[in-house]
C-alpha positions in Angstrom: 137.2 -57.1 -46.7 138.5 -59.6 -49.3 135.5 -58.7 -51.7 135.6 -55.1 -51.3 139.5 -55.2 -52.3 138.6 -57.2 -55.3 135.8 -54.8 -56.4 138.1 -51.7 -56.0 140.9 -53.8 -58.3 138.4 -54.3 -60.4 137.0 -50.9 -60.5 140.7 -49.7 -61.5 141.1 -52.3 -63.9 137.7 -51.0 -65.6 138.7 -47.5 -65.7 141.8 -48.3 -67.5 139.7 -50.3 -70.0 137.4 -47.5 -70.8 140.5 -44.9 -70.5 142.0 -47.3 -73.4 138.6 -48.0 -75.6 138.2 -43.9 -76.1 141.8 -43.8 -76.7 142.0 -46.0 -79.4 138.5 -44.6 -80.7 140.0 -41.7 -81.1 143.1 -42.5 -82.4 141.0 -44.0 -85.1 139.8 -40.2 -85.5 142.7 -39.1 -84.5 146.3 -39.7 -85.7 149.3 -38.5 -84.1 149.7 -37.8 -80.6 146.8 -40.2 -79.5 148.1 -43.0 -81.0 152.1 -42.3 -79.9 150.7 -42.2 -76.7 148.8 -45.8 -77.1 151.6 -47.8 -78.9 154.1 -45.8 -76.6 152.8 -46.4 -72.9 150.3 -49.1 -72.9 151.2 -51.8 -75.6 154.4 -52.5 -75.0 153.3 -53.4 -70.9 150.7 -55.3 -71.7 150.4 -58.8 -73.4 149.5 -58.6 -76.9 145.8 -59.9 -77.0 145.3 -58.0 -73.5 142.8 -55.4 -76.0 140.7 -58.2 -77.6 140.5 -60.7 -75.1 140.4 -58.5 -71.5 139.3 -54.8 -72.1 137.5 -54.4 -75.2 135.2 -57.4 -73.9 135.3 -55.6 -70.6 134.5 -52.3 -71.6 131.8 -53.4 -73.8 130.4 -55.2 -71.1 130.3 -52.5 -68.7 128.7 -49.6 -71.2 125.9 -52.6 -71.7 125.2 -53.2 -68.9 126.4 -50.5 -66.1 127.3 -53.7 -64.1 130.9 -54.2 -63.1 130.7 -57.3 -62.0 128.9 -58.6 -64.9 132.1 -57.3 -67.0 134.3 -59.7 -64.9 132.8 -63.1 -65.0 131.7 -66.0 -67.7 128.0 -67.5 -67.0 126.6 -70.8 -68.3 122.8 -71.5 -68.6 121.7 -74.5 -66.8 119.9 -76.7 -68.5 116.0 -77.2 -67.5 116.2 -81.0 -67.5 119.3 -80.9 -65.2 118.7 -81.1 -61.7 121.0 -78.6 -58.8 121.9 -82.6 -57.3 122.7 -83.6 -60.9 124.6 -80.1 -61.4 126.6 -80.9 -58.4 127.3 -84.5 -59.0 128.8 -83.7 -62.6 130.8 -81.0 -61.2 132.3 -83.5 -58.2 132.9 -86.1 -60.9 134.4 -84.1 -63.2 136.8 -82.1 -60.8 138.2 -86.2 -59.6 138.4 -86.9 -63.2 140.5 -83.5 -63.7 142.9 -83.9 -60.5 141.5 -80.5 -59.3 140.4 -80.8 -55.5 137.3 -79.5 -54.2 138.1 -77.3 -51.1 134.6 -76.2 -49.9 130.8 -75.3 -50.5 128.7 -72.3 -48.9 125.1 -73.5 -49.4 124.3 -69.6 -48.9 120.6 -69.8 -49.8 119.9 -72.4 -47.4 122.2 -71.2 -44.5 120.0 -67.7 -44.9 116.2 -70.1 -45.2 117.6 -71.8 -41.5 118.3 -68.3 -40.2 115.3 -66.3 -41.3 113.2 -69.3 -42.1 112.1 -67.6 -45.1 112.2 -69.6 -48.9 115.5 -68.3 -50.5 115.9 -68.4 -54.6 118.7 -71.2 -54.5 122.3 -70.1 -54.3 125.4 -72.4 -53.7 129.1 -71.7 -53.8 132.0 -74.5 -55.3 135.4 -74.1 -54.6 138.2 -75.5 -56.0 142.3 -75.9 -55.7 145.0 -77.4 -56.7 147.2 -76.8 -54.3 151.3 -77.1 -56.3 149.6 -74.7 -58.9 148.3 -72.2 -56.6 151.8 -72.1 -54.9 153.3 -72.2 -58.2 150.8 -68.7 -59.1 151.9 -67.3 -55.4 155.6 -67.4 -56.1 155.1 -65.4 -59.2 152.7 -62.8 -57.4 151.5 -62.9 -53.8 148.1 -61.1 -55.8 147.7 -64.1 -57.1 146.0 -66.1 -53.9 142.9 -63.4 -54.4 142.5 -65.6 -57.2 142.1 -68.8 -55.0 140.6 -70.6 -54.5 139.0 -71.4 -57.9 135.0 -71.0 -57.3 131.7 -71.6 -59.7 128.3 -70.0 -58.3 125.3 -72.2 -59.2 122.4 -69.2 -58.5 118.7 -69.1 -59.3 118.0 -65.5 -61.3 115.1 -63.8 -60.3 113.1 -65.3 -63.2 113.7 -68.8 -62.4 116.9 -69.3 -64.9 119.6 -71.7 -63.1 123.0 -70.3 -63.9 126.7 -71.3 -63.2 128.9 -67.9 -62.6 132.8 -67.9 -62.4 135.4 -65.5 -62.7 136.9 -64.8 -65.9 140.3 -65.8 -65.6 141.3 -64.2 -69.2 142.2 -60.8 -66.7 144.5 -63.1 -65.2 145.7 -64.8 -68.0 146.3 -61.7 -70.5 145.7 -58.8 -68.2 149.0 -57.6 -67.5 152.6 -58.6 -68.9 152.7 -62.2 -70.7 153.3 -64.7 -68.1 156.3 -66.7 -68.2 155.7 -70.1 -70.0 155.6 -71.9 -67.2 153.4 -70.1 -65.3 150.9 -69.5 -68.8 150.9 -73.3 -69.3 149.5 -73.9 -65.6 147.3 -71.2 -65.8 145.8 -72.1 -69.4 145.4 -75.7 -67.6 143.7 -74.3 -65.0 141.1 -72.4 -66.9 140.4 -76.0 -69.4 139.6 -77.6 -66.2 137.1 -75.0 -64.3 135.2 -74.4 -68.0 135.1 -78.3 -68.4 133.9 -78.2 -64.6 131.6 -75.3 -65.5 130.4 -76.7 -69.0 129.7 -80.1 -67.7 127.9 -79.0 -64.6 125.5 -76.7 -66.5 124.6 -80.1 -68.8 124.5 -82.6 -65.6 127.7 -84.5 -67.8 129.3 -87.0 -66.0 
């Protein structure tokens, strides 16, 4: 239930984007009316890099690739030379280093091997909290704990290629209305750490 809720928020948040990518296309062809409307009803809700950083990257995404989900997330190529041990290790280390707890793993691909004993293409779920900032997130929004906990996917593509997928948290970050400072300074934190956890684990970086 949790994931279809997400994909229909996403879904939403998608059609805005594209709503707002042909409005300012043609306000560029088109001045007057369009672009009242623009600087009138969305910019002033929104925070001000909301366009470049969420739904012009978004929107792009989406027309590219008809993928929804693909417009939502970041992805980092594992290296060849780095083993899924060594990925995880770097990930663990990192996360202690960081202060960030890890909460759980799904080892999906070989949950389904043990129940259809048939060789799965490797896919393994992280997940990771810390638990004052997640309250902190809560008491601002309750949609925040969709959010939570923070998760990395380390998946096999079809051709072989090891990647590590997580959610991009810019939507979260710039999406909407600025966050107050407090709230943007824990949530900027928050995104260094899962990218260094991300980054690292994709190199096998202790």
């Amino acid at each position: 239930m949790g994931g279809i809720i997400s994909l229909v928020k996403w879904v939403l948040i998608v059609i805005g984007a594209i709503a707002v990518y042909y409005g300012v296309s043609l306000q560029m062809k088109y001045d007057g009316v369009t672009g009242k409307v623009i600087s009138e009803m969305v910019s002033p809700k929104l925070h001000p890099d909301s366009m470049s950083k969420v739904y012009m990257p978004m929107t792009n995404t989406l027309l590219d690739t008809g993928d929804i989900t693909m417009a939502s997330i970041v992805r980092v190529k594992v290296a060849d030379d780095v083993s899924n041990s060594d990925v995880e290790e770097a990930m663990e280390s990192i996360a202690t280093a960081e202060g960030i707890r890890s909460v759980g793993m799904l080892p999906l691909s070989e949950m389904v091997e043990l129940q259809t004993g048939e060789k799965q293409r490797f896919l393994k779920i992280y997940q990771y909290c810390s638990p004052r900032t997640a309250m902190t997130m809560v008491d601002h929004s309750d949609a925040f704990s969709a959010y939570l906990p923070c998760r990395l996917a380390l998946i096999e593509d079809k051709e072989g290629q090891r990647w590590l997928y997580t959610l991009d948290m810019n939507a979260m970050i710039y999406g909407g209305a600025p966050l107050p400072d407090y709230l943007l300074e824990k949530a900027l934190e928050v995104k260094r750490v899962i990218t260094a956890i991300q980054d690292g684990g994709a190199e096998g970086d202790f």
